[in-house]
Biopython code that builds the backbone (N, CA, C, O; Angstrom):
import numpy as np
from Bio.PDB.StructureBuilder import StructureBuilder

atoms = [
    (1, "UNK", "N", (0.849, -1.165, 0.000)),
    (1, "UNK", "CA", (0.000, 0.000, 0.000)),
    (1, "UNK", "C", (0.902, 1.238, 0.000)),
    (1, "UNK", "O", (2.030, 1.282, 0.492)),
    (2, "UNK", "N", (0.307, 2.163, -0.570)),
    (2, "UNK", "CA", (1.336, 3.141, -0.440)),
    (2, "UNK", "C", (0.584, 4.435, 0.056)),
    (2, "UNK", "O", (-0.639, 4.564, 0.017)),
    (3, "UNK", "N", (1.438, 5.338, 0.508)),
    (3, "UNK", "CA", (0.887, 6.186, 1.321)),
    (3, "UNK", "C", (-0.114, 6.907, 1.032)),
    (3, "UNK", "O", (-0.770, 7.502, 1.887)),
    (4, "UNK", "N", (-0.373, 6.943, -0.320)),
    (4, "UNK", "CA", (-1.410, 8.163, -1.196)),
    (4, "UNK", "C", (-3.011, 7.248, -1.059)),
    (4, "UNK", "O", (-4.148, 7.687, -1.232)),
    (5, "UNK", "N", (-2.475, 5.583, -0.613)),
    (5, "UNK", "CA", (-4.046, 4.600, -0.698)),
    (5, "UNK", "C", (-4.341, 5.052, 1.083)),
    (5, "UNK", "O", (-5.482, 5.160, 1.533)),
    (6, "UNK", "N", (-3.345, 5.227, 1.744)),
    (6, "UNK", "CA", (-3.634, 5.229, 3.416)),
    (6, "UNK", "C", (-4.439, 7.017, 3.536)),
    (6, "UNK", "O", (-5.190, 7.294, 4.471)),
    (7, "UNK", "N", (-4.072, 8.077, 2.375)),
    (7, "UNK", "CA", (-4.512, 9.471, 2.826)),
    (7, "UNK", "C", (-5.933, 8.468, 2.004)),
    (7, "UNK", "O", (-6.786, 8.283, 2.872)),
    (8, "UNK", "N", (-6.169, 8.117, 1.265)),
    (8, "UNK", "CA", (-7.195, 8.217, 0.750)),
    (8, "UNK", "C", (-8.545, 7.295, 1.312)),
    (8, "UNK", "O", (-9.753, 7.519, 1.237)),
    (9, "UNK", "N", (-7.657, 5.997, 1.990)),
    (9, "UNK", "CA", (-8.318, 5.082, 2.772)),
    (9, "UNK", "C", (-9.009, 5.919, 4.097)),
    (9, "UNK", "O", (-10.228, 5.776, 4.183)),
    (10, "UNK", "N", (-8.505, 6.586, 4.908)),
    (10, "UNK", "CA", (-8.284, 7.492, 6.308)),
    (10, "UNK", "C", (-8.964, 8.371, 5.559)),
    (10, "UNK", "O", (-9.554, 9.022, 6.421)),
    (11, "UNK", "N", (-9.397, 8.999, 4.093)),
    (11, "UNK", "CA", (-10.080, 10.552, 4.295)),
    (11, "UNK", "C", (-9.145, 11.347, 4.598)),
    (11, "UNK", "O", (-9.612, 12.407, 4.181)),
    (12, "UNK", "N", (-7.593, 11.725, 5.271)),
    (12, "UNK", "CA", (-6.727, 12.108, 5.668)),
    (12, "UNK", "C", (-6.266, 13.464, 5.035)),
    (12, "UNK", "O", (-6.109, 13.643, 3.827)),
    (13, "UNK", "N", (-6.128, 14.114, 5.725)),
    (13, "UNK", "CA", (-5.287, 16.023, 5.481)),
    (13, "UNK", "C", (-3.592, 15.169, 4.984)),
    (13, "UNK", "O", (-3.216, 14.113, 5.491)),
    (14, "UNK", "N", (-3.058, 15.701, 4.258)),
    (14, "UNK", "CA", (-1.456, 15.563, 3.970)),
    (14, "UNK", "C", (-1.093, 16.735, 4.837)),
    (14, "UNK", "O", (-1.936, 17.631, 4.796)),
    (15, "UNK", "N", (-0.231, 16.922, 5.481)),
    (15, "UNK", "CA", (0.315, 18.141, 6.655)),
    (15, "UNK", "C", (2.006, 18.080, 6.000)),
    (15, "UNK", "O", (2.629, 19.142, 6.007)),
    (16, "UNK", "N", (2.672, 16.855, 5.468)),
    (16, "UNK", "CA", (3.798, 17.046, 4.769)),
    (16, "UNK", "C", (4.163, 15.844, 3.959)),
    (16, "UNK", "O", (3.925, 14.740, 4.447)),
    (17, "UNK", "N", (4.671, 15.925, 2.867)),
    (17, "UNK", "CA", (4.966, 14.887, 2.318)),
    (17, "UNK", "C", (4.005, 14.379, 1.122)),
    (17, "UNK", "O", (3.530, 13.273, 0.861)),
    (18, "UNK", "N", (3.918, 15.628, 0.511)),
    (18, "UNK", "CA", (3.337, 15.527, -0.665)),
    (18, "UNK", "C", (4.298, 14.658, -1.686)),
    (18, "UNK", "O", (3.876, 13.686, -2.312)),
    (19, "UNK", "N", (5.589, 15.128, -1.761)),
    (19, "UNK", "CA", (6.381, 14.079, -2.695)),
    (19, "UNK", "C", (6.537, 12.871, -1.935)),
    (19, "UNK", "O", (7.162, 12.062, -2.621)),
    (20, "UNK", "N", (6.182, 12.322, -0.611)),
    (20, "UNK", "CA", (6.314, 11.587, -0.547)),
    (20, "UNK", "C", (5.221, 9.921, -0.117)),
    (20, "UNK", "O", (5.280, 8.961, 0.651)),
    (21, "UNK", "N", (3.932, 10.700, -1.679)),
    (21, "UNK", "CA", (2.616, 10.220, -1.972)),
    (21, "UNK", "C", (3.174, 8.665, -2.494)),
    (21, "UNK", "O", (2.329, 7.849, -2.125)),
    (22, "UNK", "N", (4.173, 8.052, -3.139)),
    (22, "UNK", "CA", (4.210, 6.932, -4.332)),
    (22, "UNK", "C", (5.110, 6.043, -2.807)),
    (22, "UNK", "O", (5.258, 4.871, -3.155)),
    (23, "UNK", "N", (5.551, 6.198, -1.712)),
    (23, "UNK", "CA", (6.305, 4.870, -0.944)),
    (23, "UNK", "C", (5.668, 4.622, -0.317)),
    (23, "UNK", "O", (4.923, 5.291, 0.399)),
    (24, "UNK", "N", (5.923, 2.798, -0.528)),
    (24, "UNK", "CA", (5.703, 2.022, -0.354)),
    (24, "UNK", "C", (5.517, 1.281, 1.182)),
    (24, "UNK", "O", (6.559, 0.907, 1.721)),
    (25, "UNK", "N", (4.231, 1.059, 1.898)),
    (25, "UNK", "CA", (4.246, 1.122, 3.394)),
    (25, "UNK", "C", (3.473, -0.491, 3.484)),
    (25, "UNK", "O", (2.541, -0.969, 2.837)),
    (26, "UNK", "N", (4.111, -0.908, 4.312)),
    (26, "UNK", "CA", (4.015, -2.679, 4.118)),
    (26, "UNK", "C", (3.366, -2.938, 5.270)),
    (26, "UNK", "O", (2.652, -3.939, 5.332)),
    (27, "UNK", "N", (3.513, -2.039, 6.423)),
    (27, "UNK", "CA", (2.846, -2.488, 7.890)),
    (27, "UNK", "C", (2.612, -1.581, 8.711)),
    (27, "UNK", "O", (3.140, -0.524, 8.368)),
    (28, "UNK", "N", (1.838, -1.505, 10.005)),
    (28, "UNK", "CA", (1.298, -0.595, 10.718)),
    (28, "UNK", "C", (1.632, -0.511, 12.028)),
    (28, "UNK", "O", (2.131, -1.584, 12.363)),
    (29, "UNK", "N", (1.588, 0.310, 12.984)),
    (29, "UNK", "CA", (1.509, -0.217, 14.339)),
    (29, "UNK", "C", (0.884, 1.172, 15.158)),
    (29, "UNK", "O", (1.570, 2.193, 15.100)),
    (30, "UNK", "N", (-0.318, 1.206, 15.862)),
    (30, "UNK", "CA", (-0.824, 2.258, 16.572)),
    (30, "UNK", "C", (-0.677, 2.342, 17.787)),
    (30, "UNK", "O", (-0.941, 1.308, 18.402)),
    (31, "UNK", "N", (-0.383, 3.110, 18.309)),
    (31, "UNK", "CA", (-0.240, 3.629, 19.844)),
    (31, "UNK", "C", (-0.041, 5.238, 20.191)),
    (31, "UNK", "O", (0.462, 6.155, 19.541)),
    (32, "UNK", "N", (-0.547, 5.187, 21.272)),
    (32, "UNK", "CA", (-0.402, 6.406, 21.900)),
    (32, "UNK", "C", (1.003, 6.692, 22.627)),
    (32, "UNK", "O", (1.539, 7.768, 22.891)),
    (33, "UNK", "N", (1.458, 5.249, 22.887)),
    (33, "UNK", "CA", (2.498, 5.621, 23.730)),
    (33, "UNK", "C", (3.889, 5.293, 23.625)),
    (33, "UNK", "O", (4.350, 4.219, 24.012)),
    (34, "UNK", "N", (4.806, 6.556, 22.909)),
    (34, "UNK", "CA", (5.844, 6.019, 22.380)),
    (34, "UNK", "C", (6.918, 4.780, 22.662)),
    (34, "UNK", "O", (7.611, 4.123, 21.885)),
    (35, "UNK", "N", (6.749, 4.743, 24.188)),
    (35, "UNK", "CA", (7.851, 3.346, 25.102)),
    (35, "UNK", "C", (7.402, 2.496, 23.952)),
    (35, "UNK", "O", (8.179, 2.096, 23.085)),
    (36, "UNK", "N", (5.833, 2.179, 23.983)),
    (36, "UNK", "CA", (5.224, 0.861, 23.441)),
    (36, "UNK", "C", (6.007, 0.834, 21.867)),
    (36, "UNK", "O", (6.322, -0.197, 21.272)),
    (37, "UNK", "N", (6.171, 1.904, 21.497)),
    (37, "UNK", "CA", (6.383, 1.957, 19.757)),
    (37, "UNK", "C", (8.097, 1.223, 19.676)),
    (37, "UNK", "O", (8.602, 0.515, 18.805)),
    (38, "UNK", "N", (8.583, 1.677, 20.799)),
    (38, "UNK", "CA", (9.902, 1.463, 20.976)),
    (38, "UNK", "C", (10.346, 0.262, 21.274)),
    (38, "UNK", "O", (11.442, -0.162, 20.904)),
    (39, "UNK", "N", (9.194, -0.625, 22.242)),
    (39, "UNK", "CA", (9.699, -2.202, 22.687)),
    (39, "UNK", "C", (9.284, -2.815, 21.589)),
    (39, "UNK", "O", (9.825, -3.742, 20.988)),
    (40, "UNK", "N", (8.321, -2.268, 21.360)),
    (40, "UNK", "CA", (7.631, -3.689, 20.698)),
    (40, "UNK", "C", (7.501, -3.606, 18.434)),
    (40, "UNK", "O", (7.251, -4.388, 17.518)),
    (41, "UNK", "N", (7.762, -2.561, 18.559)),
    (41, "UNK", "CA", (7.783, -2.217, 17.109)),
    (41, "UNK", "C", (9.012, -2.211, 16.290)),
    (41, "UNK", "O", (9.780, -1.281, 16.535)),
    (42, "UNK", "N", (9.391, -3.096, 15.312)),
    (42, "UNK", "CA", (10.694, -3.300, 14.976)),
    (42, "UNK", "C", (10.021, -2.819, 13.434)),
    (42, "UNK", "O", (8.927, -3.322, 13.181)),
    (43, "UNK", "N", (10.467, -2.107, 12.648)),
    (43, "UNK", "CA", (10.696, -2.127, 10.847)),
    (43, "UNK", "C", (9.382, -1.908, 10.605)),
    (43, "UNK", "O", (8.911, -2.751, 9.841)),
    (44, "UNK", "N", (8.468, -0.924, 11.048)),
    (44, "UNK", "CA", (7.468, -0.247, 10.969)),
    (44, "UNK", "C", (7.243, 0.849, 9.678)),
    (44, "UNK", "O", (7.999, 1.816, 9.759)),
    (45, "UNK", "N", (6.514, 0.853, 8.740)),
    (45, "UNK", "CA", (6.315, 1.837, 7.941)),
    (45, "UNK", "C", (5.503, 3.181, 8.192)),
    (45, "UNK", "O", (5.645, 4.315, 7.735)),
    (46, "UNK", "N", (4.822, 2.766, 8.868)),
    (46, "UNK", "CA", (3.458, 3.539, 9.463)),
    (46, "UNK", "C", (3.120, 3.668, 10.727)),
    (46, "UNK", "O", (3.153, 2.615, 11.364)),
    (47, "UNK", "N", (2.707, 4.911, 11.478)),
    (47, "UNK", "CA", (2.333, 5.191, 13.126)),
    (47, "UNK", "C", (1.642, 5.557, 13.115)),
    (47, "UNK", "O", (1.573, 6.727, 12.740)),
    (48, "UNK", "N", (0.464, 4.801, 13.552)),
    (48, "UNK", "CA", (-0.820, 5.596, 13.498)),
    (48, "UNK", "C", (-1.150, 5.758, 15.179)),
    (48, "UNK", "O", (-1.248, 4.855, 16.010)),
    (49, "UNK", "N", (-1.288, 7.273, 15.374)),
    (49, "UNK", "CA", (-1.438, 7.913, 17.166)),
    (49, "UNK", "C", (-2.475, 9.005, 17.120)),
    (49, "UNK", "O", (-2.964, 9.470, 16.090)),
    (50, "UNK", "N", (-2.790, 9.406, 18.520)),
    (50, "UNK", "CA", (-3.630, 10.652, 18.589)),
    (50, "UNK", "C", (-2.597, 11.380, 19.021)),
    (50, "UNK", "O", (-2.715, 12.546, 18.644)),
    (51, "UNK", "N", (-1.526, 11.165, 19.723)),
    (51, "UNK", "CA", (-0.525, 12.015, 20.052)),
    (51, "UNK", "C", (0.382, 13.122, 19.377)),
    (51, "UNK", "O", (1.295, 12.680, 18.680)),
    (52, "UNK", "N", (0.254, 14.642, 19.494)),
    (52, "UNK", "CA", (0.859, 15.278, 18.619)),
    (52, "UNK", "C", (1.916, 15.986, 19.881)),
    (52, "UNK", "O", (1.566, 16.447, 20.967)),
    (53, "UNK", "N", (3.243, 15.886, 19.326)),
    (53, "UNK", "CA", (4.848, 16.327, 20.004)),
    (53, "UNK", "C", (5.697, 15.938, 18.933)),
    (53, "UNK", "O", (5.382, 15.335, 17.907)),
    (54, "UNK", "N", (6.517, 16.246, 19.197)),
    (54, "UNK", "CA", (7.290, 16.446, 18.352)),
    (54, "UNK", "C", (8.679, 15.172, 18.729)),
    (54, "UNK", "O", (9.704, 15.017, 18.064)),
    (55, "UNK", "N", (8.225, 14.337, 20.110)),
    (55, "UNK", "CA", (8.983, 13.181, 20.141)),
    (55, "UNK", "C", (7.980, 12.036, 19.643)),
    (55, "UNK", "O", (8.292, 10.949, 20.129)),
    (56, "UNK", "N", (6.723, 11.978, 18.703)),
    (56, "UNK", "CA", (6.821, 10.945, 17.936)),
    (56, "UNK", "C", (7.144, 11.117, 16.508)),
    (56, "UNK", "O", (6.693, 10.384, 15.629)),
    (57, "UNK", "N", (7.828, 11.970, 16.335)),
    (57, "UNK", "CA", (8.320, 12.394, 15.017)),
    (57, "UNK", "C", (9.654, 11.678, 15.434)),
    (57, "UNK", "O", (10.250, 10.982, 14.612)),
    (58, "UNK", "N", (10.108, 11.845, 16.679)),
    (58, "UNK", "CA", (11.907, 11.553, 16.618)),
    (58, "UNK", "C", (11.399, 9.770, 16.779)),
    (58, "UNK", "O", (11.935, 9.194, 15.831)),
    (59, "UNK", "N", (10.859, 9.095, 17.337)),
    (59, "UNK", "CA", (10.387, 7.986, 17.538)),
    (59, "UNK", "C", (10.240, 7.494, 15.544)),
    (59, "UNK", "O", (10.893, 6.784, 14.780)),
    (60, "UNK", "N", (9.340, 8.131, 15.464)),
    (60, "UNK", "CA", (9.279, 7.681, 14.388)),
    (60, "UNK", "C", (10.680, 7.048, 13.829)),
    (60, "UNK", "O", (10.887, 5.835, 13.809)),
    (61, "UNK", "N", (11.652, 8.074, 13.358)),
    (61, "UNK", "CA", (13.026, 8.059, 12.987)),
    (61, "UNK", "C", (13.349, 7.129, 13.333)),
    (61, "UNK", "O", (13.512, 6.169, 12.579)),
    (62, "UNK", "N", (13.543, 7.099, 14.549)),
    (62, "UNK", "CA", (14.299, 5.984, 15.405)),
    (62, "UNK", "C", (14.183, 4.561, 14.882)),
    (62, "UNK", "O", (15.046, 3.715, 14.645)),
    (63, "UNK", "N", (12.692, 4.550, 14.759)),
    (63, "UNK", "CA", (11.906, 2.837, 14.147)),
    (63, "UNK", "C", (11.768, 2.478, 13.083)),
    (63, "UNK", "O", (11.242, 1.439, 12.685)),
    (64, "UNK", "N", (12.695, 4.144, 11.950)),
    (64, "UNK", "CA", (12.264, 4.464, 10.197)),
    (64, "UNK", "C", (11.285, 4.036, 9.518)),
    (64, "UNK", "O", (11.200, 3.324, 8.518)),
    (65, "UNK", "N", (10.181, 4.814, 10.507)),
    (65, "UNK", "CA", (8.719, 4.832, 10.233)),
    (65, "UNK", "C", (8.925, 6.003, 9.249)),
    (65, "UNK", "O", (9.680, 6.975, 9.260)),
    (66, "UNK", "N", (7.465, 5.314, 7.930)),
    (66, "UNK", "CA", (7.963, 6.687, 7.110)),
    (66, "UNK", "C", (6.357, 7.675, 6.738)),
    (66, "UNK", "O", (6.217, 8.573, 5.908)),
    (67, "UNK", "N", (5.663, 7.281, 7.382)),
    (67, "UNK", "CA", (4.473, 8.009, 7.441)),
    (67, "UNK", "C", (4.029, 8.049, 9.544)),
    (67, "UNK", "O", (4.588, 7.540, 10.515)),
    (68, "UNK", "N", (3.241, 8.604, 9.440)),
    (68, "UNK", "CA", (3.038, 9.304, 10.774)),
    (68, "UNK", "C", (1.467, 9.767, 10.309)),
    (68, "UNK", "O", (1.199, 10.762, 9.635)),
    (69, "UNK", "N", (0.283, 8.551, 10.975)),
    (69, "UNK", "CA", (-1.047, 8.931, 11.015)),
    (69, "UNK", "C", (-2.007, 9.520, 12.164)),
    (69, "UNK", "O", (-2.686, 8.957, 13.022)),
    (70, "UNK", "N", (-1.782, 10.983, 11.820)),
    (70, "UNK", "CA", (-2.649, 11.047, 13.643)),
    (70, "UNK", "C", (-4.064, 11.145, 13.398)),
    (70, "UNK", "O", (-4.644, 11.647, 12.434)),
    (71, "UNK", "N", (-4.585, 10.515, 14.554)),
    (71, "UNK", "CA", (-6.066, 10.282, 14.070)),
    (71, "UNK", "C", (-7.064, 11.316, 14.924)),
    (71, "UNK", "O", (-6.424, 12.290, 15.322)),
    (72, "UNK", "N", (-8.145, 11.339, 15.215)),
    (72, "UNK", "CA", (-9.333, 11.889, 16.276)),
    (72, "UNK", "C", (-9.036, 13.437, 15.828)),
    (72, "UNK", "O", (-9.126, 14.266, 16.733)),
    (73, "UNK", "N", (-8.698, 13.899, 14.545)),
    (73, "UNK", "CA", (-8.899, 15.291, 14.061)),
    (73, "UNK", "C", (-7.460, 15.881, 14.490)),
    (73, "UNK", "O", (-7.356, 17.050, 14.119)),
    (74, "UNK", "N", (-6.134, 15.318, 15.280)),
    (74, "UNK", "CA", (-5.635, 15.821, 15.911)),
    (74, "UNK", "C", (-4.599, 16.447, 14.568)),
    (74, "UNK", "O", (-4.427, 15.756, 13.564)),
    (75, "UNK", "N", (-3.879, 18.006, 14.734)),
    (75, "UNK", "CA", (-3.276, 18.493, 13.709)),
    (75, "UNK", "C", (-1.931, 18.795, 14.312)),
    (75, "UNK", "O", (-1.892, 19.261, 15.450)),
    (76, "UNK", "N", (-0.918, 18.584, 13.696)),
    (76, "UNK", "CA", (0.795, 18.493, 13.637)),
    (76, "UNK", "C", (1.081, 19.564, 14.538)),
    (76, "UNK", "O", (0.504, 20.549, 14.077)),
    (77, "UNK", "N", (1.777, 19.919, 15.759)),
    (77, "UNK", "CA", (2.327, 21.296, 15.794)),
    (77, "UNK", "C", (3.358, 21.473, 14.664)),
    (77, "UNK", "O", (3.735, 20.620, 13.861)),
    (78, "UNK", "N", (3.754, 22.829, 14.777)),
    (78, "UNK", "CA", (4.967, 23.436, 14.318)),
    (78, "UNK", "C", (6.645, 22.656, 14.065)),
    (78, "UNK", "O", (7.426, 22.600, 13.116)),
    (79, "UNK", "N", (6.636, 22.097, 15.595)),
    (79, "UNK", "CA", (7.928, 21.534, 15.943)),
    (79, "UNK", "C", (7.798, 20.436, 15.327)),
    (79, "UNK", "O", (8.748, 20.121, 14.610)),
    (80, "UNK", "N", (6.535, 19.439, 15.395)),
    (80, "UNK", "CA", (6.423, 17.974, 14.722)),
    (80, "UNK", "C", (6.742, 18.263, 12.893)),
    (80, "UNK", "O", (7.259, 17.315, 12.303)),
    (81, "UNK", "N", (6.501, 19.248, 12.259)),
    (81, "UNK", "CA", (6.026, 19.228, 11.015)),
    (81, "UNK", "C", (7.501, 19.608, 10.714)),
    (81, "UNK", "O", (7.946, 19.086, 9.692)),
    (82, "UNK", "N", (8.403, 20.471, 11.450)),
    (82, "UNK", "CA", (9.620, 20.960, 11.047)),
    (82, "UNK", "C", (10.997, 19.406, 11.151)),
    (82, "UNK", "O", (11.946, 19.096, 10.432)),
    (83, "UNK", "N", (10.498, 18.908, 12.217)),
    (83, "UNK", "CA", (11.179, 17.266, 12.226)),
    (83, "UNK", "C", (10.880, 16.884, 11.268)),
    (83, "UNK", "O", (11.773, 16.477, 10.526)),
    (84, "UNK", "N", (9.400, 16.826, 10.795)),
    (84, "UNK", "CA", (8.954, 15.818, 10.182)),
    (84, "UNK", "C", (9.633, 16.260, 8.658)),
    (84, "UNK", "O", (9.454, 15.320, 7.884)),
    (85, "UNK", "N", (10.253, 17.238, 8.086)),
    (85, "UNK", "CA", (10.868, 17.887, 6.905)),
    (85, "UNK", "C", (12.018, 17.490, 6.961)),
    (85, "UNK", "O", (12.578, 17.364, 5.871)),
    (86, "UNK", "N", (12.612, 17.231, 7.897)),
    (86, "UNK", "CA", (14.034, 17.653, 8.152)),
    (86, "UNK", "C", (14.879, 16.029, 7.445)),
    (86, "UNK", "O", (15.766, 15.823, 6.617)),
    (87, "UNK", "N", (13.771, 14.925, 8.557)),
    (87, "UNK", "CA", (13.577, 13.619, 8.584)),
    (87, "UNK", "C", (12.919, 12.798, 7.604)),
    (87, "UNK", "O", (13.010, 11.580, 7.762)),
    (88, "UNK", "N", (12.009, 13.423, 6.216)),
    (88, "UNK", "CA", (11.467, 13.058, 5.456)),
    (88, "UNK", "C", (10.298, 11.610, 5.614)),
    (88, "UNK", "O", (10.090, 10.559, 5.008)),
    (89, "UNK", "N", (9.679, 12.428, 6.964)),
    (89, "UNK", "CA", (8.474, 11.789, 7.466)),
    (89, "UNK", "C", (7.370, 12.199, 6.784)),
    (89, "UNK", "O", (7.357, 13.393, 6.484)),
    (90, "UNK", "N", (6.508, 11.581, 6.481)),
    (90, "UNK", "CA", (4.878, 11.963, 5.739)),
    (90, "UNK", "C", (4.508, 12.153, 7.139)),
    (90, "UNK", "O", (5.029, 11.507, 8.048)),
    (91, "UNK", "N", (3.518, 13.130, 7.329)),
    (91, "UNK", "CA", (2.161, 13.257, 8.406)),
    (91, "UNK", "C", (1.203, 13.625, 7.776)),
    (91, "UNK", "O", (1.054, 14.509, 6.932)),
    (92, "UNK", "N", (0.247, 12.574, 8.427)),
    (92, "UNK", "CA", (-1.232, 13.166, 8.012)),
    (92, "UNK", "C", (-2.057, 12.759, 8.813)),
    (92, "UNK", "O", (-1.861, 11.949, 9.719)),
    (93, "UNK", "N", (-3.314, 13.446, 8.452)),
    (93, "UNK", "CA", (-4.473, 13.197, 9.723)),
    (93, "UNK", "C", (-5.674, 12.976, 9.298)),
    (93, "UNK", "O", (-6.101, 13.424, 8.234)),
    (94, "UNK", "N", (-6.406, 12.179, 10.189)),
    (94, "UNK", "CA", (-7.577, 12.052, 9.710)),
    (94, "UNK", "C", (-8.924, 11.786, 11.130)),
    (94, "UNK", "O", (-8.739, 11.091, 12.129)),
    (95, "UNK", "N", (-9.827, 12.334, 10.893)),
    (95, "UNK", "CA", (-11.260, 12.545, 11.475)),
    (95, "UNK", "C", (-11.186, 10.861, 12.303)),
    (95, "UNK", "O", (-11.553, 10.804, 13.476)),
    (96, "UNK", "N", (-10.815, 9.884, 11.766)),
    (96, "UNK", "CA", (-11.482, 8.532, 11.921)),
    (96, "UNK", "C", (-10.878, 8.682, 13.708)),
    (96, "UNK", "O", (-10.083, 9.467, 14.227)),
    (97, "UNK", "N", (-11.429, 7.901, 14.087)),
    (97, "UNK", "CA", (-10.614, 6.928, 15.719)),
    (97, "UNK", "C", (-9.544, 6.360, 15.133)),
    (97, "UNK", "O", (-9.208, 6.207, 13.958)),
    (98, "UNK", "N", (-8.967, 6.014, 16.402)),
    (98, "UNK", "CA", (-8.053, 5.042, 16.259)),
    (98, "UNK", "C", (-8.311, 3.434, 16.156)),
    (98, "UNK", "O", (-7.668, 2.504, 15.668)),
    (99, "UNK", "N", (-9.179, 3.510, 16.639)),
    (99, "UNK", "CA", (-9.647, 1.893, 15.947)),
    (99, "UNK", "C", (-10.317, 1.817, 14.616)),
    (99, "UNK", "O", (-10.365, 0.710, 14.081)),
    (100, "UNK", "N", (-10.613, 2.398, 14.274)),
    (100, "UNK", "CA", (-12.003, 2.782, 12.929)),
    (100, "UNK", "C", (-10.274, 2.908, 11.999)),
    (100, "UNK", "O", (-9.864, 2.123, 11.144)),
    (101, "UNK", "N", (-9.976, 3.424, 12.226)),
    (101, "UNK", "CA", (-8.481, 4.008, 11.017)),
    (101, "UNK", "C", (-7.755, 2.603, 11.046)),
    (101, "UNK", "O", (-7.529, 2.194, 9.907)),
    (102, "UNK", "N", (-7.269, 1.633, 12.206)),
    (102, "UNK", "CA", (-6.712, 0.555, 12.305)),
    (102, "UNK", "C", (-7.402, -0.530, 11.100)),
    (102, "UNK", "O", (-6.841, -1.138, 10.189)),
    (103, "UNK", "N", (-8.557, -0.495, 11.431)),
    (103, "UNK", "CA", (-9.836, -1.244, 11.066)),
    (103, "UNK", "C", (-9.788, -1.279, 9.375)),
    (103, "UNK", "O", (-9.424, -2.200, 8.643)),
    (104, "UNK", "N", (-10.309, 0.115, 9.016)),
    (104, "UNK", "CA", (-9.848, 0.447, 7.603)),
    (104, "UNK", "C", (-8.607, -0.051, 6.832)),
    (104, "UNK", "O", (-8.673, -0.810, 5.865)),
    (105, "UNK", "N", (-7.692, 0.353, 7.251)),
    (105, "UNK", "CA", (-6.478, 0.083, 6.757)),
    (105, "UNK", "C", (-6.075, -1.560, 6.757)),
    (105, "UNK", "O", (-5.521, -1.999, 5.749)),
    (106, "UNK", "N", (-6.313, -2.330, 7.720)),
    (106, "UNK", "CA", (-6.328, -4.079, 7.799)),
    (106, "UNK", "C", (-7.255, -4.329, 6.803)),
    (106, "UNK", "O", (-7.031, -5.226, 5.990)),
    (107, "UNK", "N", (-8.343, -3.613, 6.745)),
    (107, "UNK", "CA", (-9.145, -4.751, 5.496)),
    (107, "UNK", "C", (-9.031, -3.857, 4.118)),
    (107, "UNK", "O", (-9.648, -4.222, 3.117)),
    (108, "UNK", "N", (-8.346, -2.861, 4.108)),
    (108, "UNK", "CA", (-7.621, -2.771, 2.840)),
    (108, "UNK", "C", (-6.126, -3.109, 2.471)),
    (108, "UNK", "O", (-5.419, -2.487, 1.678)),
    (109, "UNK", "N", (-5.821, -4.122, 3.142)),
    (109, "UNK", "CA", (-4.912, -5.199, 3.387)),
    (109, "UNK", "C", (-3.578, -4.573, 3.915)),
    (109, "UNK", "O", (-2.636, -5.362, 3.844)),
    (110, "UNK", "N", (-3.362, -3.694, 4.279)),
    (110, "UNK", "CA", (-2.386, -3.282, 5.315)),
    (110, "UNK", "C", (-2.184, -3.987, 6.719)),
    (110, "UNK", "O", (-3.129, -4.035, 7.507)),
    (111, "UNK", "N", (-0.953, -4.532, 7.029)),
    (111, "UNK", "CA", (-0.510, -5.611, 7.655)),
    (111, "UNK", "C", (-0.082, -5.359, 9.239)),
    (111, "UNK", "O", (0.810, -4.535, 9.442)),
    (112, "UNK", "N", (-0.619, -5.963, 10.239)),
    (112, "UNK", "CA", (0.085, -5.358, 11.288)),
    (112, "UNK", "C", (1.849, -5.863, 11.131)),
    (112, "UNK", "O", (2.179, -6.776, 10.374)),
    (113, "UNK", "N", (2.724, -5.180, 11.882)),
    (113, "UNK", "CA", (4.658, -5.457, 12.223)),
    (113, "UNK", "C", (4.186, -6.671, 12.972)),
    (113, "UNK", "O", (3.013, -6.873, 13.287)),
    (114, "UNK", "N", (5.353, -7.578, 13.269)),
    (114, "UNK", "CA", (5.753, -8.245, 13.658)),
    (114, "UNK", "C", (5.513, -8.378, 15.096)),
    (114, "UNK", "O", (5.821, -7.341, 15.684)),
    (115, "UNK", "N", (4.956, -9.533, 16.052)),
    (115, "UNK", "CA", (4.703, -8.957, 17.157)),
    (115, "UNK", "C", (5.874, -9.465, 18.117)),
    (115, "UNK", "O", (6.049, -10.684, 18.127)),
    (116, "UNK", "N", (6.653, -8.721, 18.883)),
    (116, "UNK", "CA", (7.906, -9.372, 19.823)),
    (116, "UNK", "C", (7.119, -10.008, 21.036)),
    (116, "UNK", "O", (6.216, -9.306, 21.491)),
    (117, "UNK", "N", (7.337, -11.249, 21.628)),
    (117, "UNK", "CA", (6.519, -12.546, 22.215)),
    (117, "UNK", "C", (7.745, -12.078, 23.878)),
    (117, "UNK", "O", (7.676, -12.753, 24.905)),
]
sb = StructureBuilder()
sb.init_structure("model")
sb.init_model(0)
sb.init_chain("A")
sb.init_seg("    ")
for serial, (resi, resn, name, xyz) in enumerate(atoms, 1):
    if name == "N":
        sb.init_residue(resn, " ", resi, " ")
    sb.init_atom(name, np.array(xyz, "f"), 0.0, 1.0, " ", f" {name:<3s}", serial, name[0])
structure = sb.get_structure()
């Protein structure tokens, strides 16, 4: 799936990363809470959170997540969107929940990561 099927799947605002509409995103993982993104999320394409800071932009990086979905209407600050340029992160947002956006995206065959046991 690629990121331009996830703005379009989600209904989703693009906030950055218009050129980076055509890559290629193989799996998902949602949370609110970055620790969780960090133990348990290995080779992640996609973060889908309600959380807007500007340390799940560096999180992101960290896990070379390459889109960043915030959901429940929530919109980028300043500091997230200037990482998110710097780092060549997509963000975008969309109206749905976080389960409703999870939901969507699995049965338009987007895959959950790997789960660490």
């Amino acid at each position: 799936m690629k990121i331009k099927d996830i703005v379009d799947t989600l209904e989703a605002t693009v906030y950055y990363g218009e050129e980076l509409m055509d890559v290629d995103i193989h799996s998902a993982c949602a949370s609110d809470m970055m620790s969780d993104v960090l133990a348990f999320v290995k080779d992640q394409a996609l973060l889908i959170s309600g959380l807007c800071n500007p340390q799940v932009v560096r999180t992101a990086d960290m896990m070379d997540i390459k889109c960043i979905a915030l959901v429940r209407g929530k919109q980028p600050t300043d500091d997230m969107l200037a990482i998110a340029r710097q780092k060549e992160i997509a963000i975008i947002s969309s109206d749905y929940r976080m389960y409703t956006a999870c939901g969507l995206l699995y049965a338009h065959g987007l895959q959950p990561g790997d789960r660490k046991v």
